[in-house]
N, CA, C and O of each residue as an XYZ file, in Angstrom:
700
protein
N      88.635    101.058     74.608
C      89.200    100.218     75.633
C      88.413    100.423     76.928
O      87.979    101.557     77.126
N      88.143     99.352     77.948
C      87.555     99.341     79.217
C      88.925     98.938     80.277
O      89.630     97.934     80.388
N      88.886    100.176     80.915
C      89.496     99.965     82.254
C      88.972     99.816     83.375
O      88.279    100.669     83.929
N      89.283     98.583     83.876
C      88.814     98.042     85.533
C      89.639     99.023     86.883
O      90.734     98.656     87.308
N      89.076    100.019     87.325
C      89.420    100.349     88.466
C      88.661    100.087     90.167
O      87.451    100.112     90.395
N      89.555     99.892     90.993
C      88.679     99.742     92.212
C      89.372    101.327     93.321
O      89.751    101.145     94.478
N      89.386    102.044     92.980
C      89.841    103.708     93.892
C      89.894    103.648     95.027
O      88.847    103.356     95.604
N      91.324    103.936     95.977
C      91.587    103.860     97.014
C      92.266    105.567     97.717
O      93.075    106.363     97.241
N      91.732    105.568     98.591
C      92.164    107.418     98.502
C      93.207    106.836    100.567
O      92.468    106.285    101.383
N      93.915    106.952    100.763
C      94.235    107.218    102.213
C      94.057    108.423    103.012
O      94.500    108.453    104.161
N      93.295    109.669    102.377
C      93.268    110.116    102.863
C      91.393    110.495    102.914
O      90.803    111.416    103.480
N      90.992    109.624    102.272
C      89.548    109.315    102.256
C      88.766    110.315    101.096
O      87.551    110.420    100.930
N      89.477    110.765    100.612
C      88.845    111.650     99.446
C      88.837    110.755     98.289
O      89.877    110.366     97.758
N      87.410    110.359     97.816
C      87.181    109.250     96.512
C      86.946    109.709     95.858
O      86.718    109.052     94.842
N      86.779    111.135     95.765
C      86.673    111.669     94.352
C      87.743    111.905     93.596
O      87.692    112.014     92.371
N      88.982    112.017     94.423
C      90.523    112.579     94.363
C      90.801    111.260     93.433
O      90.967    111.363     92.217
N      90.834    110.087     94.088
C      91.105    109.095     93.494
C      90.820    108.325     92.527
O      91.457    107.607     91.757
N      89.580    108.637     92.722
C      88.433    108.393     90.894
C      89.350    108.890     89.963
O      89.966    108.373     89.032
N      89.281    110.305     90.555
C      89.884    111.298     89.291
C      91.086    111.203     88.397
O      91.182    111.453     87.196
N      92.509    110.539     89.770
C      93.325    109.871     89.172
C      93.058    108.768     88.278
O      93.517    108.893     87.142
N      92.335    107.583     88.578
C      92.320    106.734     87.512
C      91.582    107.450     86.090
O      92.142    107.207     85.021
N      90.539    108.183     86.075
C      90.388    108.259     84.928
C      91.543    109.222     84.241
O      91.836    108.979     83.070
N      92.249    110.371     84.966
C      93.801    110.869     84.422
C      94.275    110.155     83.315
O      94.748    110.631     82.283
N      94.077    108.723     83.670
C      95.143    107.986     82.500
C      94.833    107.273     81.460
O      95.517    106.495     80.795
N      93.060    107.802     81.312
C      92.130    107.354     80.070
C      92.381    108.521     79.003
O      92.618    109.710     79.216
N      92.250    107.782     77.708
C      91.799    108.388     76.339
C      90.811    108.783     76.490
O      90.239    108.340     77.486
N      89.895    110.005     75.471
C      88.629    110.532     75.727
C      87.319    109.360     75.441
O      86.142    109.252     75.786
N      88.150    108.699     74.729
C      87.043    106.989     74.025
C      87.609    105.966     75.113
O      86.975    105.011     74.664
N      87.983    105.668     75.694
C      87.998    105.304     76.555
C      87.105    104.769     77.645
O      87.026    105.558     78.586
N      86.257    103.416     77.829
C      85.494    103.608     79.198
C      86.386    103.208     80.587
O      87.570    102.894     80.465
N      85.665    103.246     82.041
C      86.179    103.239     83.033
C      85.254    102.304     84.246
O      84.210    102.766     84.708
N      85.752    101.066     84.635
C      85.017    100.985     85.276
C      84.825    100.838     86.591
O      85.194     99.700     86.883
N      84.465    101.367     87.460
C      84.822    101.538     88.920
C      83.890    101.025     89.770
O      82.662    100.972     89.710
N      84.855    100.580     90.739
C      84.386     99.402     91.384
C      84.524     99.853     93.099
O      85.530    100.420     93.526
N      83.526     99.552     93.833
C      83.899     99.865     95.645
C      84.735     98.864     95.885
O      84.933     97.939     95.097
N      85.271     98.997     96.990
C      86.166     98.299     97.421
C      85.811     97.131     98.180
O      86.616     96.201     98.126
N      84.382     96.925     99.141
C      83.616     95.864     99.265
C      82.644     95.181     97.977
O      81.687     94.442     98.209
N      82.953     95.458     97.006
C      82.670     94.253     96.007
C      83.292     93.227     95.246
O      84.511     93.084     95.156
N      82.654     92.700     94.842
C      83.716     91.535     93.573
C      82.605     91.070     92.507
O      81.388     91.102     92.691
N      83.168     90.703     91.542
C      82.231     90.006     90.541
C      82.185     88.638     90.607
O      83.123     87.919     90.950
N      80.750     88.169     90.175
C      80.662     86.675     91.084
C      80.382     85.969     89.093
O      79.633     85.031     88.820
N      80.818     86.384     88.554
C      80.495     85.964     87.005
C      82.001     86.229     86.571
O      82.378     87.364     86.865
N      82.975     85.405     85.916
C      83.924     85.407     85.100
C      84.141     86.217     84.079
O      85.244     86.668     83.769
N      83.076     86.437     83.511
C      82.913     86.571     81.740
C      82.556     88.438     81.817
O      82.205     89.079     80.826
N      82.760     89.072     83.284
C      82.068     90.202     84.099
C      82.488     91.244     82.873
O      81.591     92.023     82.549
N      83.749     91.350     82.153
C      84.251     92.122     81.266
C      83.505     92.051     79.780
O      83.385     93.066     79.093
N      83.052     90.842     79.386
C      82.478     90.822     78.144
C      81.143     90.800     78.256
O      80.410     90.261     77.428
N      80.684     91.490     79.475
C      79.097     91.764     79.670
C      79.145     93.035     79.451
O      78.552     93.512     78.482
N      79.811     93.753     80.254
C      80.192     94.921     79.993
C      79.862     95.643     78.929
O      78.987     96.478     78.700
N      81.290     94.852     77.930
C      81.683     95.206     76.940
C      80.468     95.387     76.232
O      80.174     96.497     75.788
N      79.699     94.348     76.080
C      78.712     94.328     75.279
C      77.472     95.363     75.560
O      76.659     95.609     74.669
N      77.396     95.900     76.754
C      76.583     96.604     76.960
C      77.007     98.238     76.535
O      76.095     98.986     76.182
N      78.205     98.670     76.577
C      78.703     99.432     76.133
C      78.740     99.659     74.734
O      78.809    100.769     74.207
N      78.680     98.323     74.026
C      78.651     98.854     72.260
C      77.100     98.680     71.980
O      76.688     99.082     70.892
N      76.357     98.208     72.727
C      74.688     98.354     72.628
C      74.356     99.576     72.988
O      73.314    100.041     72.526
N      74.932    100.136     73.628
C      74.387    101.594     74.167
C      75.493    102.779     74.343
O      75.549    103.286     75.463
N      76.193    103.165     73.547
C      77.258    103.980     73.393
C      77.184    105.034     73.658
O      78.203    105.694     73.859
N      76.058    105.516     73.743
C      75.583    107.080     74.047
C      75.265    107.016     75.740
O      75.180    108.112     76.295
N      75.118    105.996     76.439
C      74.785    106.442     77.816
C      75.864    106.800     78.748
O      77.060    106.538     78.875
N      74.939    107.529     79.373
C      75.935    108.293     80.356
C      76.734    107.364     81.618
O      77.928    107.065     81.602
N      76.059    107.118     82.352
C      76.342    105.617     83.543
C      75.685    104.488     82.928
O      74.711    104.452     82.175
N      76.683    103.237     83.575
C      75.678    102.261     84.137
C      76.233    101.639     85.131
O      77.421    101.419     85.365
N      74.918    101.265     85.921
C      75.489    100.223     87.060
C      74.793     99.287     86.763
O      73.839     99.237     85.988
N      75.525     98.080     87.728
C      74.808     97.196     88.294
C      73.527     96.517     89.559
O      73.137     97.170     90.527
N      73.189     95.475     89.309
C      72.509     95.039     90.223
C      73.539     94.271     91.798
O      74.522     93.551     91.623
N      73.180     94.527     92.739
C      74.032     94.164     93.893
C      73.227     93.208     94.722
O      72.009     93.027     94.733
N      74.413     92.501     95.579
C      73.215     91.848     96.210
C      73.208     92.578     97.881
O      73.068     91.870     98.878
N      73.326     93.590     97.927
C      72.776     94.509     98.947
C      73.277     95.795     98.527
O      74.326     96.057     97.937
N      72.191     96.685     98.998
C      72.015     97.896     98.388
C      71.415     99.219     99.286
O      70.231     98.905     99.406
N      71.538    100.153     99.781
C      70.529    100.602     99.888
C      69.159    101.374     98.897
O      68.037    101.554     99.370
N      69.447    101.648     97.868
C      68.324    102.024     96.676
C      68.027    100.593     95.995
O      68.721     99.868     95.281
N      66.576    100.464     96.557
C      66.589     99.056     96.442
C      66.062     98.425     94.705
O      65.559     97.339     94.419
N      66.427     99.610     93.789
C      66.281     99.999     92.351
C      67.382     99.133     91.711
O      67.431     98.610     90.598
N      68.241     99.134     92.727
C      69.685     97.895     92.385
C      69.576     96.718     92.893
O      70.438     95.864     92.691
N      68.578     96.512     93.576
C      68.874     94.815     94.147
C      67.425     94.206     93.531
O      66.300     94.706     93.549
N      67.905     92.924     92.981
C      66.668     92.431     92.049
C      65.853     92.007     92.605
O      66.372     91.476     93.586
N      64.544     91.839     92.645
C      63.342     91.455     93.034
C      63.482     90.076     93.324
O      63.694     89.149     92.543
N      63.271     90.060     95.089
C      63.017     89.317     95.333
C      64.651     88.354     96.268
O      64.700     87.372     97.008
N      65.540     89.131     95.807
C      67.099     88.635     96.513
C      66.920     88.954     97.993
O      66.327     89.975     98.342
N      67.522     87.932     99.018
C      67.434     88.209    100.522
C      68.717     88.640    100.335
O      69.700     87.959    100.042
N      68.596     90.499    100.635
C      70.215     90.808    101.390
C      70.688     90.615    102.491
O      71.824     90.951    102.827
N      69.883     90.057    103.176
C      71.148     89.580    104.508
C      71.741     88.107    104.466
O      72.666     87.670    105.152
N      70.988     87.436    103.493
C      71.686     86.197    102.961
C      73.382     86.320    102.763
O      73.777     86.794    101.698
N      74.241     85.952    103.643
C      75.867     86.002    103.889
C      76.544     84.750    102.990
O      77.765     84.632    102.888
N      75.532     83.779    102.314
C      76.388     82.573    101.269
C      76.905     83.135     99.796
O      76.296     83.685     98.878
N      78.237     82.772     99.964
C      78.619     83.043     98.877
C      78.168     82.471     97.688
O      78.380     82.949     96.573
N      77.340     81.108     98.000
C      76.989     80.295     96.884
C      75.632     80.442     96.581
O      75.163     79.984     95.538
N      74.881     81.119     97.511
C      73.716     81.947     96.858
C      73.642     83.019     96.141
O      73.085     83.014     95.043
N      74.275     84.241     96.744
C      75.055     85.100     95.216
C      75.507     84.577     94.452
O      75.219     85.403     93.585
N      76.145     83.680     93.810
C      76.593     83.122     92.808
C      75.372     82.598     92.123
O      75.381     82.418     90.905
N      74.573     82.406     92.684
C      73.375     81.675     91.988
C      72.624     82.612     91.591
O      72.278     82.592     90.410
N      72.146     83.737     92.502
C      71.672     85.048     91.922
C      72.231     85.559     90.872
O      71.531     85.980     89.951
N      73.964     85.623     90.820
C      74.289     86.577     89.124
C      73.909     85.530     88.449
O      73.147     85.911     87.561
N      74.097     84.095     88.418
C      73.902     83.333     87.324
C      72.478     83.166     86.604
O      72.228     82.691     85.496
N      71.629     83.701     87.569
C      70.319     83.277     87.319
C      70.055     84.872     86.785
O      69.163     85.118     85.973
N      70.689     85.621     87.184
C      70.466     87.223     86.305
C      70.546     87.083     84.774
O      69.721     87.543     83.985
N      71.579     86.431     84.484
C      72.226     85.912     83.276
C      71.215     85.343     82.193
O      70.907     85.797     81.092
N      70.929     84.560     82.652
C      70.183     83.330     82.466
C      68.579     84.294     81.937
O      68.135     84.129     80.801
N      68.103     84.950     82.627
C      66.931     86.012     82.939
C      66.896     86.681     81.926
O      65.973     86.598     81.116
N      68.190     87.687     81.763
C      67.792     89.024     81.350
C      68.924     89.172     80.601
O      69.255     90.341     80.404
N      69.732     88.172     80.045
C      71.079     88.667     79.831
C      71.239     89.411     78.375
O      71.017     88.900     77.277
N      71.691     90.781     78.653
C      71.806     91.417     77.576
C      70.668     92.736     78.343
O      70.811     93.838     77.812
N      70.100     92.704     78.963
C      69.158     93.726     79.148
C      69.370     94.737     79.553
O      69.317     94.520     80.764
N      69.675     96.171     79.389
C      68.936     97.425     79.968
C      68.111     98.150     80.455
O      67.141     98.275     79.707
N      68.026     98.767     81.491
C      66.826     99.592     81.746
C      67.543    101.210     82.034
O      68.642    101.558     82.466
N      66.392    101.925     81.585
C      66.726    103.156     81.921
C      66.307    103.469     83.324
O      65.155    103.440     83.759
N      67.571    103.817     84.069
C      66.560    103.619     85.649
C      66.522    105.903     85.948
O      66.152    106.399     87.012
N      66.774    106.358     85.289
C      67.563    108.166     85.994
C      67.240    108.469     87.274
O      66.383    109.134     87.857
N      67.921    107.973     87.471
C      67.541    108.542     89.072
C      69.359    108.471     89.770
O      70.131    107.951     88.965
N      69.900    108.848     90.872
C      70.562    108.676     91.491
C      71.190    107.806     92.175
O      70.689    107.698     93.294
N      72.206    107.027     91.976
C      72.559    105.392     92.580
C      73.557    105.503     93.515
O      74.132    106.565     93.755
N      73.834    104.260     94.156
C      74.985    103.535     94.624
C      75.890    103.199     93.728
O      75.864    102.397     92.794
N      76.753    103.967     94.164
C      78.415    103.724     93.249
C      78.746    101.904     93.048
O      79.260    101.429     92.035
N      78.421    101.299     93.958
C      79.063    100.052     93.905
C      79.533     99.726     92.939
O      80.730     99.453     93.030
N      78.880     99.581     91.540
C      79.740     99.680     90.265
C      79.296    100.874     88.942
O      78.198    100.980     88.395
N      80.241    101.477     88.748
C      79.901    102.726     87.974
C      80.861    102.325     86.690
O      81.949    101.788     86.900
N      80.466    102.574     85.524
C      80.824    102.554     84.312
C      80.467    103.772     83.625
O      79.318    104.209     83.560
N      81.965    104.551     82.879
C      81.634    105.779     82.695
C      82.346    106.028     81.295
O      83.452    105.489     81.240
N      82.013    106.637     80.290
C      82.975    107.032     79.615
C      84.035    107.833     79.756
O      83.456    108.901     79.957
N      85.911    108.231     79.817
C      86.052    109.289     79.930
C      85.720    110.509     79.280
O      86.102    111.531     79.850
N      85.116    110.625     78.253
C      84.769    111.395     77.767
C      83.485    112.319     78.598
O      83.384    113.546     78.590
N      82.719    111.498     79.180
C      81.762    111.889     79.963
C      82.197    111.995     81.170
O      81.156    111.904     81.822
N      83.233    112.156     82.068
C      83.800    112.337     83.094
C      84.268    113.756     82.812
O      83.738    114.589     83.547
N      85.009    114.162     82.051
C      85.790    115.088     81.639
C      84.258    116.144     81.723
O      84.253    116.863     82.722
N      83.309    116.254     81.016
C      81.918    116.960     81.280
C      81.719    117.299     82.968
O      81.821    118.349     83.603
N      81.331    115.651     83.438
C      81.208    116.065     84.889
C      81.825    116.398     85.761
O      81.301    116.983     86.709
N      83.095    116.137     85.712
C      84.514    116.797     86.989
C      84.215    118.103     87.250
O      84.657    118.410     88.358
N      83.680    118.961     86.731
C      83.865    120.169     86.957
C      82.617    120.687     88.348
O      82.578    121.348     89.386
N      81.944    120.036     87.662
C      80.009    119.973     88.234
C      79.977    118.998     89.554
O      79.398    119.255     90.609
N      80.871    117.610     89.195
C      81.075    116.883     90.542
C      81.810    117.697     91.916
O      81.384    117.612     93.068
N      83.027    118.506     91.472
C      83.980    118.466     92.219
C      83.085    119.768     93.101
O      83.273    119.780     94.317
N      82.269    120.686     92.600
C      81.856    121.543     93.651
C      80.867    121.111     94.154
O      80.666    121.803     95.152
N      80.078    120.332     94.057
C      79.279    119.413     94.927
C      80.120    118.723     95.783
O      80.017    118.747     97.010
N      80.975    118.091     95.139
C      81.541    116.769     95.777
C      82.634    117.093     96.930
O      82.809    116.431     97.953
N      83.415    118.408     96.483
C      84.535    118.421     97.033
C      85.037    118.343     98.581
O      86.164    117.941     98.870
N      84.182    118.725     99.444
C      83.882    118.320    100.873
C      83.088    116.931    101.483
O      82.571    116.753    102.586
N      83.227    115.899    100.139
C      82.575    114.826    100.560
C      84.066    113.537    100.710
O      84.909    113.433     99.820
N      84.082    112.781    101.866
C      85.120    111.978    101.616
C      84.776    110.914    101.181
O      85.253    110.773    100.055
N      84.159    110.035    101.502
C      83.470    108.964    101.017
C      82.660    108.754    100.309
O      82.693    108.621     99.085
N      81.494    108.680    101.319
C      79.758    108.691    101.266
C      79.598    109.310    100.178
O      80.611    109.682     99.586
N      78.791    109.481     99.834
C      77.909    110.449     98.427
C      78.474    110.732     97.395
O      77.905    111.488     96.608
N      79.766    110.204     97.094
C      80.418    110.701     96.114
C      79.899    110.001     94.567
O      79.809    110.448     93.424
N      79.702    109.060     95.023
C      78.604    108.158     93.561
C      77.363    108.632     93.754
O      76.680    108.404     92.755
N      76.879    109.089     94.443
C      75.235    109.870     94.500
C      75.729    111.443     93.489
O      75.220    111.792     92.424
N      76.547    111.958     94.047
C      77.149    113.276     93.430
C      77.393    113.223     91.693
O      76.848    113.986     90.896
N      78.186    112.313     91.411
C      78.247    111.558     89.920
C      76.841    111.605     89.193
O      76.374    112.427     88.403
N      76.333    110.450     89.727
C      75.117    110.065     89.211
C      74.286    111.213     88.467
O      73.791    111.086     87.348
N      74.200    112.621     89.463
C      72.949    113.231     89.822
C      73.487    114.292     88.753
O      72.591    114.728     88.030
N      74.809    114.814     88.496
C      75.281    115.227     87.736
C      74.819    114.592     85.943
O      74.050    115.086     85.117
N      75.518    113.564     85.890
C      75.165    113.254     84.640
C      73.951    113.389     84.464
O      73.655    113.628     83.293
N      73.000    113.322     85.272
C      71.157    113.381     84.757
C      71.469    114.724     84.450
O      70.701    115.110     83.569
N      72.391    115.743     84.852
C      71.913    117.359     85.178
C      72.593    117.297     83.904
O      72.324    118.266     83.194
N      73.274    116.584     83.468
C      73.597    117.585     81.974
C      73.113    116.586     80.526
O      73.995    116.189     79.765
N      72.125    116.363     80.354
C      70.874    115.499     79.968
C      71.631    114.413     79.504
O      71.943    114.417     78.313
N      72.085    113.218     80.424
C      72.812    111.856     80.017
C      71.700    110.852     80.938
O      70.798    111.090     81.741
N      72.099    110.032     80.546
C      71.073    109.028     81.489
C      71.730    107.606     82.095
O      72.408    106.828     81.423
N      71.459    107.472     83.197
C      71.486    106.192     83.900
C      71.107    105.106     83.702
O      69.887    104.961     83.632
N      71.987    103.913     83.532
C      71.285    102.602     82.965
C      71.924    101.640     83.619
O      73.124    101.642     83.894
N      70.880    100.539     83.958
C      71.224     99.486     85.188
C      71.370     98.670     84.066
O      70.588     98.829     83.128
N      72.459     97.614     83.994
C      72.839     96.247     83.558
C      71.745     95.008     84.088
O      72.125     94.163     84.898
N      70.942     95.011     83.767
C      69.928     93.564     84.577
C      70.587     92.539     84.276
O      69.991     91.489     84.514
N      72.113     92.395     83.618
C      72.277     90.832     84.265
C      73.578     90.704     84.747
O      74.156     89.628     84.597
N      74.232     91.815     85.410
C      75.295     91.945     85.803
C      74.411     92.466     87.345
O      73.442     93.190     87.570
N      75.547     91.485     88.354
C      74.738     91.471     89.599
C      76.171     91.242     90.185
O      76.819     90.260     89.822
N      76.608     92.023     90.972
C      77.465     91.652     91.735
C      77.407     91.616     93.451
O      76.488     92.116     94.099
N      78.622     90.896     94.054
C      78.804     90.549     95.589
C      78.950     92.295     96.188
O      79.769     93.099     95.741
N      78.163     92.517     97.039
C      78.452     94.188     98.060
C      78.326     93.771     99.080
O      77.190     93.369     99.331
N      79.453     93.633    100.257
C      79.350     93.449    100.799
C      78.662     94.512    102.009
O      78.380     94.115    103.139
N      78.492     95.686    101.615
C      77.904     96.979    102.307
C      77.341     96.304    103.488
O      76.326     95.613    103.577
N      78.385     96.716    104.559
C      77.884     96.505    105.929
C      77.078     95.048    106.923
O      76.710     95.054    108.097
N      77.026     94.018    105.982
C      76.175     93.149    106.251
C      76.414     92.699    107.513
O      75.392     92.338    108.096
N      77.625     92.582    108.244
C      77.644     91.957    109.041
C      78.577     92.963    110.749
O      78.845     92.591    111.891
N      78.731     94.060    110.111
C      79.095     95.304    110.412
C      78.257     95.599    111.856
O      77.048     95.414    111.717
N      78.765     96.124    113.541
C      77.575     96.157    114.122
C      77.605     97.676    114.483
O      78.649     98.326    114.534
N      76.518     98.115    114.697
C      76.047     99.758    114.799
C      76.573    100.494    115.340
O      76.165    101.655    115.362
């Protein structure tokens, strides 16, 4: 089964709150977590997923492509992130689709949480390894912390190339 979570902590601890949602997964179980400035600009966002998950059952993460990012390993070649139309992102996931749909890459390296897909089974591994890294982090880094973990206990990172979603990360935000 795939569970859609988006983790809300009030007291700003996102690891606290991660942790709860996966609490209420089976060990087969995946999880998929979502920031709270995103959305999926594709309908069908669950049976992309899905499918990428029974193509690759053994990986550790995956994310997606965003249409702003800072690791610019997530934003596809060639997307303007300060572009603010909703109907140009929409045209970007569709044209991801269209591109690459079905594709993987092994990216290992360290990401932006914006969307994280995890097994619980592979959570249950990293909680232990996250939480003393993580545990003085409230926000920020807490999907960098994840990430960097699963590489550390030999799992690997894999970007969805045709799952592209809306981030709104700061775009219009002033300094």
């Amino acid at each position: 089964m795939i569970f859609f979570f988006t983790p809300y902590s009030f007291n700003f601890k996102l690891l606290d709150a991660i942790a709860q949602c996966m609490d209420l997964l089976n060990p087969d179980d995946w999880a998929e977590i979502m920031d709270g400035d995103t959305a999926f600009l594709q309908s069908d966002f669950g049976h992309q997923i899905k499918t990428h998950i029974e193509n690759h059952p053994n990986a550790g993460l995956f994310t997606s492509y965003a249409s702003r990012c800072h690791y610019r390993v997530q934003v596809p070649p060639g997307v303007d992130m300060e572009n603010d139309s909703i109907l140009y992102q929409k045209e970007q996931a569709e044209y991801r689709v269209l591109l690459v749909s079905g594709k993987v890459t092994q990216i290992n390296r360290k990401i932006a949480g914006h969307l994280m897909v995890i097994k619980k089974s592979t959570w249950d591994k990293i909680l232990p390894m996250v939480r003393v890294t993580a545990s003085e982090k409230r926000i920020l880094g807490v999907d960098i912390k994840i990430s960097k973990v699963v590489l550390e206990i030999g799992l690997d990172v894999r970007l969805m190339q045709d799952m592209y979603v809306l981030h709104y990360c700061r775009l219009k935000d002033s300094a």
